[in-house]
PyMOL commands that place a pseudoatom at each C-alpha (Angstrom):
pseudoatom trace, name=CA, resn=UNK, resi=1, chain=A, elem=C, hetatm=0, pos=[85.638, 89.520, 92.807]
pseudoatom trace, name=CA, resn=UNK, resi=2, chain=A, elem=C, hetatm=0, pos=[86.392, 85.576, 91.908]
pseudoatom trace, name=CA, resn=UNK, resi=3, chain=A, elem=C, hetatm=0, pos=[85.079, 86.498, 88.345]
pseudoatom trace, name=CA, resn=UNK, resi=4, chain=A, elem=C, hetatm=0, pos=[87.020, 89.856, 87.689]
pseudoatom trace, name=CA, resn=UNK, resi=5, chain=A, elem=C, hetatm=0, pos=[90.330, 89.623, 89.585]
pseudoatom trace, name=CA, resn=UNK, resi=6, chain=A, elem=C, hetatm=0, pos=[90.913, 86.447, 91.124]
pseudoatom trace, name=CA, resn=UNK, resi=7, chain=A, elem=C, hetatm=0, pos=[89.961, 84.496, 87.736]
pseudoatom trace, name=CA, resn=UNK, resi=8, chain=A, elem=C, hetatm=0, pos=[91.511, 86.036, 85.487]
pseudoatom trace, name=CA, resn=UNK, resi=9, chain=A, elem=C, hetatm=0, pos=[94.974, 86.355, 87.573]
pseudoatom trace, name=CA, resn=UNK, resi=10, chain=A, elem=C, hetatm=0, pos=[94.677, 82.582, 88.872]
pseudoatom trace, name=CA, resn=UNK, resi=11, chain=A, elem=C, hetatm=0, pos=[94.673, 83.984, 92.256]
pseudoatom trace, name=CA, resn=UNK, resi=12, chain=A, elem=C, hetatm=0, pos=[93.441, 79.905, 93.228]
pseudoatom trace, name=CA, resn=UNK, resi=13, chain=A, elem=C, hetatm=0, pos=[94.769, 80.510, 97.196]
pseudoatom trace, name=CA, resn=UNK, resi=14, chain=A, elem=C, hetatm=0, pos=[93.118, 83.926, 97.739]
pseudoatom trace, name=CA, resn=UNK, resi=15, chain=A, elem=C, hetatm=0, pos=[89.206, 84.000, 99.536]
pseudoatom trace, name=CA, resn=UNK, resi=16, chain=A, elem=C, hetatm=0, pos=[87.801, 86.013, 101.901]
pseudoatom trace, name=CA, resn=UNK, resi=17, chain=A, elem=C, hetatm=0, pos=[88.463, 85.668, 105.514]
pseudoatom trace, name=CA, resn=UNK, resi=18, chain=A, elem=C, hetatm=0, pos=[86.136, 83.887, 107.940]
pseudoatom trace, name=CA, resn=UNK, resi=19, chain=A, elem=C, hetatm=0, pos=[86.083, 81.817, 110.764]
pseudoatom trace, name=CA, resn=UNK, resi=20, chain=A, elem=C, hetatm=0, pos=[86.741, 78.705, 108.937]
pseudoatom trace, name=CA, resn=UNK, resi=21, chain=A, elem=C, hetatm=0, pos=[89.649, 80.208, 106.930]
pseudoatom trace, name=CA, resn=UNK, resi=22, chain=A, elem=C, hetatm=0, pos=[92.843, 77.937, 107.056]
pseudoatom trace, name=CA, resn=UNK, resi=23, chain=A, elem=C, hetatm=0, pos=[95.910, 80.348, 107.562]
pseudoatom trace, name=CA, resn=UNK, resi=24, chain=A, elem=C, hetatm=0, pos=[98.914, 79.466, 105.296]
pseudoatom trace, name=CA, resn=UNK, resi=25, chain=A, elem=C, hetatm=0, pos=[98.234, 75.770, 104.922]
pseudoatom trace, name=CA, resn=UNK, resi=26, chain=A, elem=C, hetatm=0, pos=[98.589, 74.988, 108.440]
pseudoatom trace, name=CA, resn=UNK, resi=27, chain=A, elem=C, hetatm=0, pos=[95.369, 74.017, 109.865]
pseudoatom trace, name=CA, resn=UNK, resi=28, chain=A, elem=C, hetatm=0, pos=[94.700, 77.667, 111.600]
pseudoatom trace, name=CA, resn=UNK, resi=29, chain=A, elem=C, hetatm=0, pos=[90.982, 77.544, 111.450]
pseudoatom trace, name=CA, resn=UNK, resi=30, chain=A, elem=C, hetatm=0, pos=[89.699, 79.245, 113.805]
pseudoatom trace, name=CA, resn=UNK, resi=31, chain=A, elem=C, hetatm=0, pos=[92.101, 81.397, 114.346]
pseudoatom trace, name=CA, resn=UNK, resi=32, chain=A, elem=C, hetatm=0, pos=[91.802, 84.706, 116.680]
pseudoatom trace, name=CA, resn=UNK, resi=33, chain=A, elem=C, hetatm=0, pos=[90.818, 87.350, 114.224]
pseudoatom trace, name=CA, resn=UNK, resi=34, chain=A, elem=C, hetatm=0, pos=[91.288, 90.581, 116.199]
pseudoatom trace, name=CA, resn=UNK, resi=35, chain=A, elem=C, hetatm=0, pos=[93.203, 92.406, 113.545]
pseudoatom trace, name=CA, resn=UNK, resi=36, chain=A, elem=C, hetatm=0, pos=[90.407, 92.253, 110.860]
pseudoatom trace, name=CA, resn=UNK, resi=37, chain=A, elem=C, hetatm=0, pos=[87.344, 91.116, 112.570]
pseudoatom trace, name=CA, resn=UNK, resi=38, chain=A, elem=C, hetatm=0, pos=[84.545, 90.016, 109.764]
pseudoatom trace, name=CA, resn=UNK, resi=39, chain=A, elem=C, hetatm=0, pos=[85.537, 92.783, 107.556]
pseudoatom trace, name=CA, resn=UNK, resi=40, chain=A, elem=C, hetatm=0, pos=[85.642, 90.859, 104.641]
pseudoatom trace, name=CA, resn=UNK, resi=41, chain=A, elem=C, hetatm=0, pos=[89.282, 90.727, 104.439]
pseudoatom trace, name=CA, resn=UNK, resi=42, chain=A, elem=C, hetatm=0, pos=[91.117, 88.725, 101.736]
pseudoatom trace, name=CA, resn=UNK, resi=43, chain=A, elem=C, hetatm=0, pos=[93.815, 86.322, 102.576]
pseudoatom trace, name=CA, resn=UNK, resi=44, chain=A, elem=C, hetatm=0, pos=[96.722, 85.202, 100.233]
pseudoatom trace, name=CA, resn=UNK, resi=45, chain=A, elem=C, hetatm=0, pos=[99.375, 82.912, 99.878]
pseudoatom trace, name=CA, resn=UNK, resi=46, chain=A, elem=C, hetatm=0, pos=[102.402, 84.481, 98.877]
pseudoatom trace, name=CA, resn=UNK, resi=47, chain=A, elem=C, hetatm=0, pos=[102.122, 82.826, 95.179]
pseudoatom trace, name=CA, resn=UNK, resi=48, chain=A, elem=C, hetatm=0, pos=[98.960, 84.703, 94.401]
pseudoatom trace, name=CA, resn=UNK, resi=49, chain=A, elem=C, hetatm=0, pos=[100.490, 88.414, 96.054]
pseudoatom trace, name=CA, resn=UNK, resi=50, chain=A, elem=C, hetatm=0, pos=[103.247, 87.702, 93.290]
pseudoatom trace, name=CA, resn=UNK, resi=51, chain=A, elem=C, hetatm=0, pos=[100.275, 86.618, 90.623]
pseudoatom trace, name=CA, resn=UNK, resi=52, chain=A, elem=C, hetatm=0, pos=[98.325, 90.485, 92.156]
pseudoatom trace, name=CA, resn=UNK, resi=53, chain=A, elem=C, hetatm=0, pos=[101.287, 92.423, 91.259]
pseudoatom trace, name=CA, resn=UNK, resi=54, chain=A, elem=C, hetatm=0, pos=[102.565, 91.163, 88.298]
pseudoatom trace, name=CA, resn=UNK, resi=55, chain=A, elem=C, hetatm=0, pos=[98.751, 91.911, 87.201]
pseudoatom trace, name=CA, resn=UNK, resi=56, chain=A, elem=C, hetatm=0, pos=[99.035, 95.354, 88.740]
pseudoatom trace, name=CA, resn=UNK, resi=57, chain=A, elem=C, hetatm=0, pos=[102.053, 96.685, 86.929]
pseudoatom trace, name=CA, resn=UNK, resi=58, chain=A, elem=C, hetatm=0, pos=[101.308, 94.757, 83.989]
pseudoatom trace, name=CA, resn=UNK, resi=59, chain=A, elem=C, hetatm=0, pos=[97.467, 96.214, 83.681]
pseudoatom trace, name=CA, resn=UNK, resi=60, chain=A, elem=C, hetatm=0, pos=[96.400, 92.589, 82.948]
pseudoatom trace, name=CA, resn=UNK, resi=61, chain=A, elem=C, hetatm=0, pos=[92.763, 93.703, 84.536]
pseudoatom trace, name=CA, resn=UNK, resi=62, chain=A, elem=C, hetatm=0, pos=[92.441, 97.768, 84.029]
pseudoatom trace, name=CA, resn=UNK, resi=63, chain=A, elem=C, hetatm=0, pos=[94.068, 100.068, 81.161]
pseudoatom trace, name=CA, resn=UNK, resi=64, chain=A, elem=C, hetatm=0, pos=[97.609, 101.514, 81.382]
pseudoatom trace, name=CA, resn=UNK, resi=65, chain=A, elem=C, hetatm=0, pos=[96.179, 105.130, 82.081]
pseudoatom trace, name=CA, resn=UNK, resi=66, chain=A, elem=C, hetatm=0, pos=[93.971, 103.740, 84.556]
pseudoatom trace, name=CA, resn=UNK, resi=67, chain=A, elem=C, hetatm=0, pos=[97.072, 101.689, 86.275]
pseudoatom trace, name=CA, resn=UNK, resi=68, chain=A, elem=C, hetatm=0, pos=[99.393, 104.719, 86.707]
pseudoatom trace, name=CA, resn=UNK, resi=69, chain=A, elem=C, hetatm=0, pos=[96.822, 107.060, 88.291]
pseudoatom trace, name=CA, resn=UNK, resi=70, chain=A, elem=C, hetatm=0, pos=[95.953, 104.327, 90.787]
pseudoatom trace, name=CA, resn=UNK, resi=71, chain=A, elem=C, hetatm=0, pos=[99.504, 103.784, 91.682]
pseudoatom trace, name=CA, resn=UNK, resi=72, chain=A, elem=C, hetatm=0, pos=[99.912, 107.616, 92.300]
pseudoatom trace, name=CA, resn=UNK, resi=73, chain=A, elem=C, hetatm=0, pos=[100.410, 108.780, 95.626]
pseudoatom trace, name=CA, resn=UNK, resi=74, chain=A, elem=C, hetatm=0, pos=[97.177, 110.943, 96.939]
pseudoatom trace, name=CA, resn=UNK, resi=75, chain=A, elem=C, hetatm=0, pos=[99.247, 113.545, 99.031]
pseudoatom trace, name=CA, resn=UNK, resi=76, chain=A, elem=C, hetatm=0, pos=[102.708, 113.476, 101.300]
pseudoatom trace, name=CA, resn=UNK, resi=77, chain=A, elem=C, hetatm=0, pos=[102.594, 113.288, 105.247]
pseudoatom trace, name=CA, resn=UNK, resi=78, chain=A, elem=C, hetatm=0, pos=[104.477, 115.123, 107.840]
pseudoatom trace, name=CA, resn=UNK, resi=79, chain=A, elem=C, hetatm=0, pos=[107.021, 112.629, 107.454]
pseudoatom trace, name=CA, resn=UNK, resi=80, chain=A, elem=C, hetatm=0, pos=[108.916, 113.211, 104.183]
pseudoatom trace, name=CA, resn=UNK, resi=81, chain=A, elem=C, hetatm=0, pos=[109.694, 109.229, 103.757]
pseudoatom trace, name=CA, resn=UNK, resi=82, chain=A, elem=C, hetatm=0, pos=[105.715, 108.854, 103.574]
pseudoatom trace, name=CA, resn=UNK, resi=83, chain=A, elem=C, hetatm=0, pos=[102.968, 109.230, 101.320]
pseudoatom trace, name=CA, resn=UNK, resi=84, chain=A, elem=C, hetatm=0, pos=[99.449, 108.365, 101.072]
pseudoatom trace, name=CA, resn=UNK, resi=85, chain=A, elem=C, hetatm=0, pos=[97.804, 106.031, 97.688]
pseudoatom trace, name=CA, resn=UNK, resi=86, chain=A, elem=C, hetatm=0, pos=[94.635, 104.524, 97.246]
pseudoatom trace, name=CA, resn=UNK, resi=87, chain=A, elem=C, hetatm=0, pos=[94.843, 102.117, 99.230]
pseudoatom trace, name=CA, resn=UNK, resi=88, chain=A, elem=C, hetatm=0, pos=[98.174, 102.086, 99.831]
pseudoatom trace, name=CA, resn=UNK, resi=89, chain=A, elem=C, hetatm=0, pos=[101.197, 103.305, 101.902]
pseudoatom trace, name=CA, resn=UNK, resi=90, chain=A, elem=C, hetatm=0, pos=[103.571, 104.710, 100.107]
pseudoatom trace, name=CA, resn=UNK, resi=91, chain=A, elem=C, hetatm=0, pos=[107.199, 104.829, 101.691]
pseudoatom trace, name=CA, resn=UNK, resi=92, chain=A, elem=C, hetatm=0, pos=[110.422, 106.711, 100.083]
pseudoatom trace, name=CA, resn=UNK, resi=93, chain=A, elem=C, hetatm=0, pos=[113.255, 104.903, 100.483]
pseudoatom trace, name=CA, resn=UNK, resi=94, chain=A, elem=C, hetatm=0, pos=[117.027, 106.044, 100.017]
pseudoatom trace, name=CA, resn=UNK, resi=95, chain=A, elem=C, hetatm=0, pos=[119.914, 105.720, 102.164]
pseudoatom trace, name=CA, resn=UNK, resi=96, chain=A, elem=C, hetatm=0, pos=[121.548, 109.317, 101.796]
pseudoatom trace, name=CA, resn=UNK, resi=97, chain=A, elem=C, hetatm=0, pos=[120.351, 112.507, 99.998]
pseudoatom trace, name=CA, resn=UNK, resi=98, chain=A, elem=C, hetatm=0, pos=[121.852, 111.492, 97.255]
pseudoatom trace, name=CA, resn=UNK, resi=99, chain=A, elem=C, hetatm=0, pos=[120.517, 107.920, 96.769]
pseudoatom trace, name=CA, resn=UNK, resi=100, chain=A, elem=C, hetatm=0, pos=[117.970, 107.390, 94.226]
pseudoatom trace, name=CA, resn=UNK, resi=101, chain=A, elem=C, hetatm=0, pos=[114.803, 107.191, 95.461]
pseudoatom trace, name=CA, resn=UNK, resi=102, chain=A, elem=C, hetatm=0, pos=[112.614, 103.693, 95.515]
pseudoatom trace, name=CA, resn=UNK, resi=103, chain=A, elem=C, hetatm=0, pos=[109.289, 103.949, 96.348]
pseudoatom trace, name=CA, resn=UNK, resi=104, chain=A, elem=C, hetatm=0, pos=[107.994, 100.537, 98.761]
pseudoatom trace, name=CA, resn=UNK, resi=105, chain=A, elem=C, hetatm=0, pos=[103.942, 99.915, 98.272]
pseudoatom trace, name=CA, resn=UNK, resi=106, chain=A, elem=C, hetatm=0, pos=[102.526, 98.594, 101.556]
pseudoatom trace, name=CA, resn=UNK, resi=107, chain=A, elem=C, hetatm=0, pos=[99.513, 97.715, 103.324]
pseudoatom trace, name=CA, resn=UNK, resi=108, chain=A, elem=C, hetatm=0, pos=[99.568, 97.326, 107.496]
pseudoatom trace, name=CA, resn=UNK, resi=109, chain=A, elem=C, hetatm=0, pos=[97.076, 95.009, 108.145]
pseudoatom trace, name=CA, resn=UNK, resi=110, chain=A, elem=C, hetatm=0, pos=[96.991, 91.588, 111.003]
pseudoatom trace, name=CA, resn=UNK, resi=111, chain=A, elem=C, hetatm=0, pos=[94.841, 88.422, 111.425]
pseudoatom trace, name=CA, resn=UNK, resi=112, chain=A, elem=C, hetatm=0, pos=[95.898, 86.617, 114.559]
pseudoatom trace, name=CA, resn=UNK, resi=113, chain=A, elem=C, hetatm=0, pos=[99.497, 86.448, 114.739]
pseudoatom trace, name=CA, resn=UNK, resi=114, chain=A, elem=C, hetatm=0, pos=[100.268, 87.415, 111.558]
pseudoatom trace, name=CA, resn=UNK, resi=115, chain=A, elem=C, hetatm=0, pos=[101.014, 91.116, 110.789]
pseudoatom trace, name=CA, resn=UNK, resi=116, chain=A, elem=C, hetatm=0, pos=[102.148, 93.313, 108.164]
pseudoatom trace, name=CA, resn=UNK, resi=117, chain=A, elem=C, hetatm=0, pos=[103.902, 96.649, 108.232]
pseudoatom trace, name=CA, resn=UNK, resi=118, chain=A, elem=C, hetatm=0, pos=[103.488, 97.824, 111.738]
pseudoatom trace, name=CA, resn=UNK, resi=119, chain=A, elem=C, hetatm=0, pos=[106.105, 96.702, 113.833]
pseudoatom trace, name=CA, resn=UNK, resi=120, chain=A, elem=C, hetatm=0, pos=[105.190, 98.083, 117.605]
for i in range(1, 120): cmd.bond("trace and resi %d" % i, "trace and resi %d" % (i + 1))
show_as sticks, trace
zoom trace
């Protein structure tokens, strides 16, 4: 991982997420990890998320062809605002029927406090 993505991006505030992690440059250590218990979950300051997609859409680490099928939703939901990557969430967003439409890449995910996407 450190070798083939974080390297090469200089992803330098990005590891993977133990008990000892510092949170945000805060002195969390420690912190309660309920939403991603010891799953080997990466953390990242902001700086490197920027550095992760600029790499992304730029296909500094995989080909082109490779980049596009990746960011390709896998199938719609139920919901029509909704669709499904790898790994992603893929929401539709537009205003009125007649808005273009902008596609938001997410991914819900917690440690302590902290949260992404899911808001209840």
């Amino acid at each position: 991982m450190a070798e083939d993505i974080l390297s090469p991006l200089n992803m330098i505030n990005t590891g993977f997420l133990s008990n000892q992690t510092v949170l945000f440059d805060n002195g969390l250590t420690g912190v309660e990890l309920s939403g991603e218990p010891y799953a080997l979950s990466l953390v990242s300051s902001t700086r490197d998320l920027s550095l992760a997609g600029r790499g992304m859409l730029k296909s500094d680490i995989i080909s082109p062809a490779l980049t596009r099928r990746w960011l390709k939703p896998i199938t719609s939901t139920s919901n029509l605002r909704n669709a499904v990557g790898r790994p992603w969430e893929i929401y539709h967003y537009g205003n009125t029927s007649t808005d273009p439409i902008i596609d938001i890449y997410t991914k819900t995910g917690s440690i302590g406090r902290y949260s992404v996407g899911d808001s209840s």
